[in-house]
C-alpha positions in Angstrom: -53.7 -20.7 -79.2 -50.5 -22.0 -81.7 -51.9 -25.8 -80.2 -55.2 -24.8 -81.7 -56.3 -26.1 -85.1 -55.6 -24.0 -88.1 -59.3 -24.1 -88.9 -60.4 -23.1 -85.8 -57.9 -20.0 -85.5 -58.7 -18.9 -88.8 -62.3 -18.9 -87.0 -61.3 -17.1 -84.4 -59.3 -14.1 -86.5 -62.4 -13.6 -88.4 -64.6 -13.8 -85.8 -62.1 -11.1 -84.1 -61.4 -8.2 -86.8 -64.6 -8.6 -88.9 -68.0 -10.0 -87.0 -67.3 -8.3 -83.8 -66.6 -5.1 -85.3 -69.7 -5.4 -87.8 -71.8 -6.6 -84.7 -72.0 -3.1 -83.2 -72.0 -1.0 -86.1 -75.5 -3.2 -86.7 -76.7 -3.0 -83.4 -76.8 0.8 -83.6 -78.7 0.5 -87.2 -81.2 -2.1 -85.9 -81.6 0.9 -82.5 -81.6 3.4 -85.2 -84.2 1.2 -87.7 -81.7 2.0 -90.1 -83.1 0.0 -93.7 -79.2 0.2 -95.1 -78.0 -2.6 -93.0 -80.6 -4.9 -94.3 -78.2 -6.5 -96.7 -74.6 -6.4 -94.8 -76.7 -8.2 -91.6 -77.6 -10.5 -93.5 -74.3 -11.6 -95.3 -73.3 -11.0 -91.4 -76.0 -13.7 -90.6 -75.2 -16.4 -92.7 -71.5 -15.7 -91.8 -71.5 -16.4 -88.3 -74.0 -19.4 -89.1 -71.9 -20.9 -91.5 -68.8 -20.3 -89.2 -70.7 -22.5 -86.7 -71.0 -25.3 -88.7 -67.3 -26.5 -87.8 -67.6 -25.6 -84.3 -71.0 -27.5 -83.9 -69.6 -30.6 -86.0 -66.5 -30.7 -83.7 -68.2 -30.5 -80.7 -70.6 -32.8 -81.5 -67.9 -35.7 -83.4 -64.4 -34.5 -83.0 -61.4 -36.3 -81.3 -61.6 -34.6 -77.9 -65.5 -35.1 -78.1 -65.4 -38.6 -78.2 -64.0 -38.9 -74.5 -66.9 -36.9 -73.5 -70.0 -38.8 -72.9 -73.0 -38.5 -75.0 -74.7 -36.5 -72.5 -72.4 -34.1 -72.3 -71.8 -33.8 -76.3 -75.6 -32.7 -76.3 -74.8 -30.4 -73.7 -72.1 -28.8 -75.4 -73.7 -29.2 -78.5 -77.0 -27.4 -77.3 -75.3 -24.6 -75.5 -74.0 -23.5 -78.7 -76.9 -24.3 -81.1 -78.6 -20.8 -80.8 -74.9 -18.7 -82.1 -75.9 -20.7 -85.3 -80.0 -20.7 -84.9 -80.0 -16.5 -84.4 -77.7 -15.4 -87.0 -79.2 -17.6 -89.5 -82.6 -15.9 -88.6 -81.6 -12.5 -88.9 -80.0 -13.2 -91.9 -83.1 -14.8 -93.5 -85.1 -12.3 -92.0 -82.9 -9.4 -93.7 -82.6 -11.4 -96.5 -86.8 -11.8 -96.8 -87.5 -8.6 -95.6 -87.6 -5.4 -97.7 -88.5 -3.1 -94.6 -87.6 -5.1 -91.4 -88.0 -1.5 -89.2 -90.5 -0.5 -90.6 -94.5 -0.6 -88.7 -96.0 -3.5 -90.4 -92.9 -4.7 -91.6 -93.1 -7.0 -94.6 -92.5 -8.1 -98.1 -94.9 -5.9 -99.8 -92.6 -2.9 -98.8 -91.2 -1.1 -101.6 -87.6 -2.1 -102.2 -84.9 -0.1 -101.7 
């Protein structure tokens, strides 16, 4: 990993001892419908999007993509589109969303 990029471990660290971690504490909230996590899932959210950015931007015009054919940047580039498609979504959608667990979830919930 010390040949790796200083960008990319610094990546890989957070991704390590903060989004994992916070991963399952929100999975049980989101099993649990638990409203509280409405605005640490979505900081969470745009988090792991934005940490995707690099990754996605490397894989598609980085050094080591280049001797890849363009085919195969898709490829690559496709495979890891939804990590940065989902997250964003669940963080607009915590973000937007005053009751996401609730029946009839929507805006017109009363904020909490």
């Amino acid at each position: 990993m010390a040949s790796l990029p200083v960008w990319f471990r610094s990546l890989v660290w957070t991704e390590i001892f903060l989004q994992l971690p916070f991963f399952f504490y929100a999975l049980s909230c989101f099993v649990k419908g638990d409203q509280r996590v409405r605005k640490p899932a979505a900081a969470y959210g745009f988090s792991v999007a934005t940490t995707l950015v690099p990754i996605l931007a490397e894989l598609a015009f980085g050094e080591q993509a280049q001797l890849l054919s363009l085919e195969n940047r898709l490829t690559l580039v496709g495979f890891y589109l939804p990590y940065f498609v989902v997250p964003l979504w669940i963080g607009t959608w915590m973000l937007t969303d005053n009751a996401p667990f609730s029946s009839g979830s929507g805006k017109k919930a009363k904020k909490r």
